[in-house]
N, C-alpha and C positions, 0 to 999 in steps of 0.2 A: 452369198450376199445377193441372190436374183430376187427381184422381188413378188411377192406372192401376187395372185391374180386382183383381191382385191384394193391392192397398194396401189396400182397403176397410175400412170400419170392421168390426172382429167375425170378421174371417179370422184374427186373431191367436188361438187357443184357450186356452182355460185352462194345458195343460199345455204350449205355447209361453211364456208369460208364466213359469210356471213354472221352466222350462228356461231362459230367460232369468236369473232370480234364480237360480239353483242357479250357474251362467257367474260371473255377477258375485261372486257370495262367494266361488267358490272362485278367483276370479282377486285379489283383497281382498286373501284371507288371504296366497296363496302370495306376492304384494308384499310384506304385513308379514311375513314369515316373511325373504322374500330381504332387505331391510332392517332385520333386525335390530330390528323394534319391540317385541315381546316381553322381549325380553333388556338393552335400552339402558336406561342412566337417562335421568329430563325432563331438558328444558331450563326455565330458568325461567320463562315463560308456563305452559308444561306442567303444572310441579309447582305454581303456584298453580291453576290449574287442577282439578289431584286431589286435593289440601288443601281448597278449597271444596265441590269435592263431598263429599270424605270429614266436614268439617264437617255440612254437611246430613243427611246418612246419620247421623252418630251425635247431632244431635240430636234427628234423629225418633224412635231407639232407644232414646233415656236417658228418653225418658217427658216431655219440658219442664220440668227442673230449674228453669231461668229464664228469664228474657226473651229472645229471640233477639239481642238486642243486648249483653247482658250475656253470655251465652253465645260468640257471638263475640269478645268483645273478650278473654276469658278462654282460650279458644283460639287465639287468633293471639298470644298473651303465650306460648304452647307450642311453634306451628309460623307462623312470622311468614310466611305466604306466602297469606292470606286475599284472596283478590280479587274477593270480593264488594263491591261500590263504585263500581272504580272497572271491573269490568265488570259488568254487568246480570244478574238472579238466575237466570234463567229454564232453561240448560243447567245449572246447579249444583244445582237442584231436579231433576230430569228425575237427573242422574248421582249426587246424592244416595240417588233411589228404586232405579234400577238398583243401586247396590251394596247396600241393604236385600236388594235380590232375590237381587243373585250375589256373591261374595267381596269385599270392600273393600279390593280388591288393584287396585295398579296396570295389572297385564295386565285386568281385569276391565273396567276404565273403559277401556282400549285397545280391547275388542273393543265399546263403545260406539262410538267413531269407525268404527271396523268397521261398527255396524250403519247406521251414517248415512252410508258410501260406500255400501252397496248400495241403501239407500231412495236415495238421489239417484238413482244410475244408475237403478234401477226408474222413478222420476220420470222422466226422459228418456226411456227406453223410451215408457211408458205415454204422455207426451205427443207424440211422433213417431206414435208407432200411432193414437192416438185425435183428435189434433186436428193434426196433418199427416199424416194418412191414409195415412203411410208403408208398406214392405212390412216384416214382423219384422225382416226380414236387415238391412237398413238399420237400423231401429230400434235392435236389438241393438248392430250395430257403434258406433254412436254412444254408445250405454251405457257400453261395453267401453273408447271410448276417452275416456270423462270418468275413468274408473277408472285409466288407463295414464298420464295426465297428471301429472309431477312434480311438482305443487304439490298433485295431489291425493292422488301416493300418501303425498307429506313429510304431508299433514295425517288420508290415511286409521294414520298409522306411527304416530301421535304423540296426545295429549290436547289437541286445541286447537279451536275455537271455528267458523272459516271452511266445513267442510266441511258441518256443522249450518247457518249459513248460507245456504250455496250447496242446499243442499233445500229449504230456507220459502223461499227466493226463487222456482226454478224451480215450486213448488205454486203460489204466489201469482199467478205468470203465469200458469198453469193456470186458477185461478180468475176473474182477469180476463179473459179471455180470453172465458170463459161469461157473463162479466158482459158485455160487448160484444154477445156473440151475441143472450142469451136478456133482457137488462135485468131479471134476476132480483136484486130486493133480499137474497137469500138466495147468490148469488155476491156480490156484493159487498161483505155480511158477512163470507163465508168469507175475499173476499181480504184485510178489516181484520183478522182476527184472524190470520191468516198474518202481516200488518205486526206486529201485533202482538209474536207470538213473534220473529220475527225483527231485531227491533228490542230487545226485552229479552233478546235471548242474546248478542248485541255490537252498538256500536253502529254500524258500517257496516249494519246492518239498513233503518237509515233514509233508505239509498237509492229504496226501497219508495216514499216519499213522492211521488218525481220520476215514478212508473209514471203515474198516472190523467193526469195533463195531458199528460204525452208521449203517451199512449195517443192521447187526443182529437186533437191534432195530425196524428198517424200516420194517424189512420183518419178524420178529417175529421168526427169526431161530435160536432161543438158542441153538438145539442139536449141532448145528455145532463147539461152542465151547468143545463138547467135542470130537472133531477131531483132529487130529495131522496136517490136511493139513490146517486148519482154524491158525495155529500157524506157518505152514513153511515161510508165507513172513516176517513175524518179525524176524526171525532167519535170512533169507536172506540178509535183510537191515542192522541188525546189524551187522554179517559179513564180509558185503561189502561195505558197507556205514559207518558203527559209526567208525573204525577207523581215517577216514579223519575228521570225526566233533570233535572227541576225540582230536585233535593233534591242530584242526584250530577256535575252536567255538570261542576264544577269539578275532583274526581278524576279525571275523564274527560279532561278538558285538559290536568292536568298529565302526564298523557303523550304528547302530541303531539310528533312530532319536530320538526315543523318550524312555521315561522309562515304564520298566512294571508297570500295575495297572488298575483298574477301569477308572482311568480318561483318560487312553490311551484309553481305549476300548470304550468309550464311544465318543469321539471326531471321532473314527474309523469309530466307529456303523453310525455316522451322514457323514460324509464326502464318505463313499465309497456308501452310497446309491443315494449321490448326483452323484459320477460319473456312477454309474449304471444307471440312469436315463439319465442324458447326452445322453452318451454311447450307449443307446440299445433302448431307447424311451418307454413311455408309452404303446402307443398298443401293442408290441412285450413281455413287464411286465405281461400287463394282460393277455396275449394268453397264457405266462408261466403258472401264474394261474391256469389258465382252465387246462394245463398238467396236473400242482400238483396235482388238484382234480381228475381227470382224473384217474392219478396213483394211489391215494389213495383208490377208491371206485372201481377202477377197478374189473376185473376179477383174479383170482390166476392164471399165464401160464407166459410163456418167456416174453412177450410184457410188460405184468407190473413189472416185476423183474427189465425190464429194463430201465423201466421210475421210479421205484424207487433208481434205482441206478443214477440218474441224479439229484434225488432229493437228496440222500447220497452225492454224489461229490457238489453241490450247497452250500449245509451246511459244508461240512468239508472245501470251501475255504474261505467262507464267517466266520466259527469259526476262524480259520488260522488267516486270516487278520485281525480279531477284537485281538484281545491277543496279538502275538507275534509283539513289538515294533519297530520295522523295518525302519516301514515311510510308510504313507499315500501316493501315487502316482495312478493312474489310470493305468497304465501300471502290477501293481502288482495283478487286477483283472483280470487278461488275462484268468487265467484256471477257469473264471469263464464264459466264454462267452459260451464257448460249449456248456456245461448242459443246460444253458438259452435260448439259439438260439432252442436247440432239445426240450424243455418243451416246447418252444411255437410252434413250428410245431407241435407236439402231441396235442395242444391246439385246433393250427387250425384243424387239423384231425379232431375232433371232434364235430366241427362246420360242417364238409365237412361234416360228415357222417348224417347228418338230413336230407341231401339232396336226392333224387333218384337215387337208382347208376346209371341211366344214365347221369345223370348232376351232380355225385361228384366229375369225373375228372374235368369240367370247375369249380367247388365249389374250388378244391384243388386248380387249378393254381390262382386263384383270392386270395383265403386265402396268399400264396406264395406273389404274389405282393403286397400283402398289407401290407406283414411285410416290403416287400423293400422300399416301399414309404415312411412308416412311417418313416425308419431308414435314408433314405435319406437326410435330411436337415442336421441332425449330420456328418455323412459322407461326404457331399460336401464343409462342414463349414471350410474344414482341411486346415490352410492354408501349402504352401511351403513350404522347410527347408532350409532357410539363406545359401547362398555362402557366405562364409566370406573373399575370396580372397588369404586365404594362402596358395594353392596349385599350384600357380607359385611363391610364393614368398622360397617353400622348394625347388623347382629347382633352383633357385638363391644361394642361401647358400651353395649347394654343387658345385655351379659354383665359387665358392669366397669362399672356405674353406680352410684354407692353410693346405699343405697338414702334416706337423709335430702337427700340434696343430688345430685337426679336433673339434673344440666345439662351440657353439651355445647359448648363456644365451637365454631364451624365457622371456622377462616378458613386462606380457601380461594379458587381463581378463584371467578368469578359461576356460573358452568355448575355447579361441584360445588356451591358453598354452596347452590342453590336442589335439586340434587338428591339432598343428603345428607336436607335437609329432608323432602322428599316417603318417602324411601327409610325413615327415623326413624320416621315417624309410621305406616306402612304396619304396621311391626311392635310398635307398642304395644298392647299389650294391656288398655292400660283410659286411653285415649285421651281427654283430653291428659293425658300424666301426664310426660310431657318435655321439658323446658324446653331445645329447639334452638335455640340462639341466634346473629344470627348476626353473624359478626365485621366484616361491614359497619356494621352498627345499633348495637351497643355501642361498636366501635373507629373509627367513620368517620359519616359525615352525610350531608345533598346531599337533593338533590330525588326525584322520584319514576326519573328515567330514569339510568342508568347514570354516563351523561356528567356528569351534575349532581354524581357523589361528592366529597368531599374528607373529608381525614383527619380523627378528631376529636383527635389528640392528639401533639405535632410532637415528643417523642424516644419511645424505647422505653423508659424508666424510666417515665413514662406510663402507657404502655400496661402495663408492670408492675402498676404500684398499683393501676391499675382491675383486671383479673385479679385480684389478692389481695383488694381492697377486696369483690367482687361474690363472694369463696368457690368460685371456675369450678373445680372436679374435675377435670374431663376439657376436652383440646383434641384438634379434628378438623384434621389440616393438611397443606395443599396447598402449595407453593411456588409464587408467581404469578411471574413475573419480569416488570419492566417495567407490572406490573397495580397493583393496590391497594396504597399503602402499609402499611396496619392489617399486612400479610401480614408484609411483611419486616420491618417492628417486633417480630410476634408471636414470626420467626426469632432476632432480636437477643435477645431476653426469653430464649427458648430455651437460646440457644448460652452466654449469662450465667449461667444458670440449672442446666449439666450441673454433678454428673449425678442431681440431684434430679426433673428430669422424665422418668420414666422411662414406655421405647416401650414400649405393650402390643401392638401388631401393626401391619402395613403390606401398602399393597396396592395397585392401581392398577399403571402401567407404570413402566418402569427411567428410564425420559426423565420420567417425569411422576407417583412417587410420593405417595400419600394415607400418612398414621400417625395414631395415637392415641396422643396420649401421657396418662399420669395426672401429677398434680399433688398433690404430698404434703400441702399445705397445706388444697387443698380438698378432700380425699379425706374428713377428718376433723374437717369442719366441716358445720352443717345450713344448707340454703340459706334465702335470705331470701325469699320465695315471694312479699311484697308488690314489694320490688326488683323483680325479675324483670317481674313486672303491669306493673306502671309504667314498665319503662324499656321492656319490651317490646310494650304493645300499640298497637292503631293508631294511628298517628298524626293521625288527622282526627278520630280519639274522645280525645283528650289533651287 
C-alpha cells in the first residue's frame, strides 16, 4: 500500500482540484436536468422538507413576530407539512438561510442538494488525494462515480436529507482519521462537531457514534482510550445533540417501519445488500475488496489509517442500518457510497501499481473508467420524475381564492396532497396566508406513517357536513382508486352535489386528472380561522 510516485501528496494542483469541481457540477446538473428535477413536483418527505425550510426563511424575514413555537404551530395550521420534530433542525436552518439568499422556490432548495452532491464528491476526491495518496485520475473517477450512483442522483434530483449526510459523514472520517495520526484534541473536536451536525440533520447521523470504538478495534489503539480527547466528541454530541433527541425521540419512532429485533435485522441484512448491488455494481464490490485487503495487510503510516477508517465508517453504516428499525429504502445507504467508491479506487490502485511506473498512469485512468462503465447501466436506468400537473393548477386556486375564506380541501393521492402543498405555499405572497388543508387530516386519521390511516367518517353525507360545517370554498381533487377512502366519499359528495360544484379548471393526465372545483356555499362565507388553528396544527402541540 506505499503510494506510487505520482500519487503523492501536493501533485494534485490547484487548478486539478478545480477541474475536478467544475466535472462534478456539471455532471450534477446535467443528471438533474435528464431526470426531470427541476420540473417535477416533491414527494412527501420532499415537500415537508421545503415547507420547513421555507418556514425558517420566512421567519427570520418577518423580524420574530413570535415565538418560534407559536410561529410554527401557526404555520403548519397553513401548510401542514412541518417536519421539524420529528426530523432534527439543523438542514432546515442551513436551507432556511439559502432561500434568504436565493429565491424561496422550490428549484432554489433543489440546487441546494446540488450543492451537497458536489461538496460530497469534492469530499471523496480530496480525501483519496490527500489521505490515500491516490493519483487525481483515480481520485476523480471515484468522485464521478459517487455522483452516477442511483441513490445518489434520486437524492442529488430531489429535496431530501441522505446526500447532506453522506458528506458530514465522509468529513468526519476525514477528521478522524487525523485524529488517529496526529492525537490532536482539535481533530477530535472537529470530528464531534461533524457528529454533530450530522446527527441533528437526520437521525441515521448517529451511526457516527459506532466510528471511535470500531476505529480502536480496526487499528488496535487501545492507549487511546485512556485519553481525555478520545472521550471529548461524546461529551460534544451529548451536549449539543442529546438534548433535541431527549425532547423529540418519540416523534422519531413514530415513524419507524418496522420493530426492533433479530427479524428486523435480518430482512435488513438481505434487502440493503440487494440495493448495494443494484446501486454500485459488481466490479466496483470487488475493487472495494481488494481495498479492504489492501487496508488490512497494509503497511502501519497515514495511508492505511486511512483506508481503515473507510472500512470503520463502512461497518458503522452498514451496523446502523441493520438494527435500528427505521425502514429499508436505498436512499438510507447514501453515507455508505463514499467509503465504497474510496475502497474501490484503493483497489484499483492497486492493481495499477503491478504496472511500470511508466504505464501506471495509463493503468490508473483505465482502472478509473472501468468502475464508470461498469456503474453505468444502473446509472442510465434512472428513469424521470413524474410532472404531475399541479403547479399550474396552485396558481389557479390563488386566482379563485375568495379573499375572506382563503382554504383549499386537497384530496387527492398521498404523492399530490403533499405536493399541492409544497407547490401552494411556494406562490404565496404573504406567507402563510393559505390555509391548504388536507383531506387526510380533516376527512381521515391514523398515526404518523401511511399505513396507520383510517377514515374519520364511514358515509359521505359525513363527509358532507364536515365540508359545509368548516365553510371549504374550494376542493383540490384527485381520484385515488383503491387509495384513501376520504377520496371517494369526497367523489360521492360531488356527484350528489352536481351541478352546484362547479369545475374552475383541470389538469394533470387523461389516466389520472387533478380539478378545482368552487363550492357555492363556501365561496360566500368568511372562514373561521381559529377552526382551521385547531383542527390543523401539530398534533404533538394539541
Amino acid at each position: 500500500m506505499q503510494p506510487t510516485p505520482e500519487a503523492r501528496p501536493g501533485r494534485s494542483s490547484l487548478w486539478a482540484g478545480l477541474a475536478v469541481l467544475a466535472l462534478l457540477t456539471a455532471l450534477t446538473v446535467y443528471l438533474q436536468i435528464r431526470n426531470n428535477a427541476f420540473g417535477a413536483e416533491l414527494g412527501d418527505d420532499e415537500a415537508s422538507h421545503y415547507i420547513s425550510g421555507l418556514l425558517v426563511r420566512d421567519y427570520l424575514l418577518s423580524g420574530f413576530p413570535q415565538s418560534p413555537i407559536a410561529y410554527l404551530t401557526n404555520y403548519h395550521a397553513h401548510y401542514p407539512l412541518i417536519g421539524i420534530g420529528h426530523w432534527p433542525p439543523a438542514y432546515y436552518l442551513l436551507e432556511g438561510v439559502w432561500m434568504v439568499v436565493f429565491p424561496p422556490t422550490i428549484q432554489a432548495a433543489i440546487w441546494l442538494s446540488t450543492a451537497f452532491t458536489v461538496a460530497t464528491g469534492a469530499a471523496i476526491y480530496l480525501f483519496a488525494v490527500r489521505k490515500l495518496q491516490l493519483s487525481p485520475i483515480l481520485a476523480a473517477g471515484a468522485a464521478a462515480l459517487f455522483v452516477i450512483t442511483p441513490l445518489v442522483q434520486s437524492g442529488s434530483s430531489t429535496i431530501m436529507l441522505d446526500v447532506p449526510v453522506a458528506f458530514l459523514t465522509i468529513c468526519a472520517a476525514y477528521a478522524y482519521a487525523e485524529y488517529l495520526e496526529s492525537e490532536s484534541p482539535w481533530a477530535s473536536a472537529a470530528f464531534g462537531l461533524l457528529a454533530v451536525a450530522a446527527i441533528l440533520t437526520k437521525g441515521n447521523g448517529a451511526l457516527l457514534a459506532l466510528t471511535p470504538p470500531l476505529a480502536v478495534l480496526a487499528t488496535g489503539r487501545w492507549d487511546l482510550l485512556r485519553r481525555w480527547s478520545f472521550w471529548l466528541p461524546a461529551v460534544i454530541v451529548v451536549v449539543l445533540a442529546g438534548p433535541w433527541y431527549l425532547v423529540t425521540y418519540g416523534q422519531v419512532a413514530a415513524g419507524f417501519r418496522y420493530a426492533w429485533g433479530l427479524t428486523y435485522s435480518w430482512v435488513a441484512t438481505v434487502e440493503n445488500a440487494k440495493i448495494l448491488v443494484h446501486d454500485v455494481a459488481w466490479p466496483v464490490l470487488l475493487l472495494a475488496v481488494v481495498g479492504v485487503v489492501a487496508a488490512i495487510r497494509g503497511r502501519a503510516g497515514p495511508r492505511r489509517t486511512a483506508a481503515l477508517m473507510l472500512i470503520v465508517l463502512t461497518a458503522s453504516v452498514w451496523i446502523f442500518q441493520t438494527i435500528v428499525p427505521a425502514a429499508i429504502q436505498d436512499r438510507y445507504l447514501a453515507p455508505l457510497i463514499p467509503p465504497v467508491v474510496l475502497l474501490a479506487a484503493l483497489g484499483g490502485d492497486v492493481l495499477a501499481s503491478r504496472w511500470s511506473a511508466r504505464a501506471r498512469a495509463g493503468a490508473s485512468a483505465l482502472v478509473a473508467a472501468v468502475l464508470l462503465v461498469a456503474a453505468l447501466p444502473a446509472a442510465l436506468a434512472m428513469e424521470p420524475r413524474p410532472t404531475l400537473g399541479i403547479r399550474r393548477m396552485a396558481s389557479l386556486v390563488w386566482a379563485e381564492k375568495p379573499p375572506a375564506n382563503p382554504v383549499v380541501l386537497i384530496s387527492a393521492k398521498a404523492r399530490l396532497e403533499a405536493a399541492a402543498i409544497a407547490e401552494l405555499a411556494q406562490v404565496d405572497p404573504h406567507r402563510p396566508s393559505l390555509f391548504a388543508v388536507r383531506g387526510s387530516r380533516l376527512l381521515g386519521g391514523g398515526g404518523y406513517n401511511r399505513t396507520d390511516y383510517v377514515p374519520k367518517f364511514a358515509t359521505a353525507g359525513e363527509v358532507a357536513g364536515q365540508i359545509e360545517q368548516m365553510r371549504v370554498p374550494l376542493v383540490l381533487y384527485q381520484d385515488d382508486p383503491g387509495g384513501w377512502r376520504h377520496v371517494a366519499q369526497v367523489e360521492q359528495v360531488r356527484e350528489a352535489a352536481r351541478p352546484s360544484w362547479r369545475l374552475l379548471g383541470r389538469a394533470g393526465t387523461a389516466a389520472s386528472p387533478i380539478s378545482l372545483y368552487a363550492l357555492p356555499d363556501g365561496l360566500g362565507a368568511p372562514a373561521d380561522f381559529d377552526a382551521w388553528v385547531a383542527m390543523t396544527r401539530p398534533r404533538q402541540l394539541q
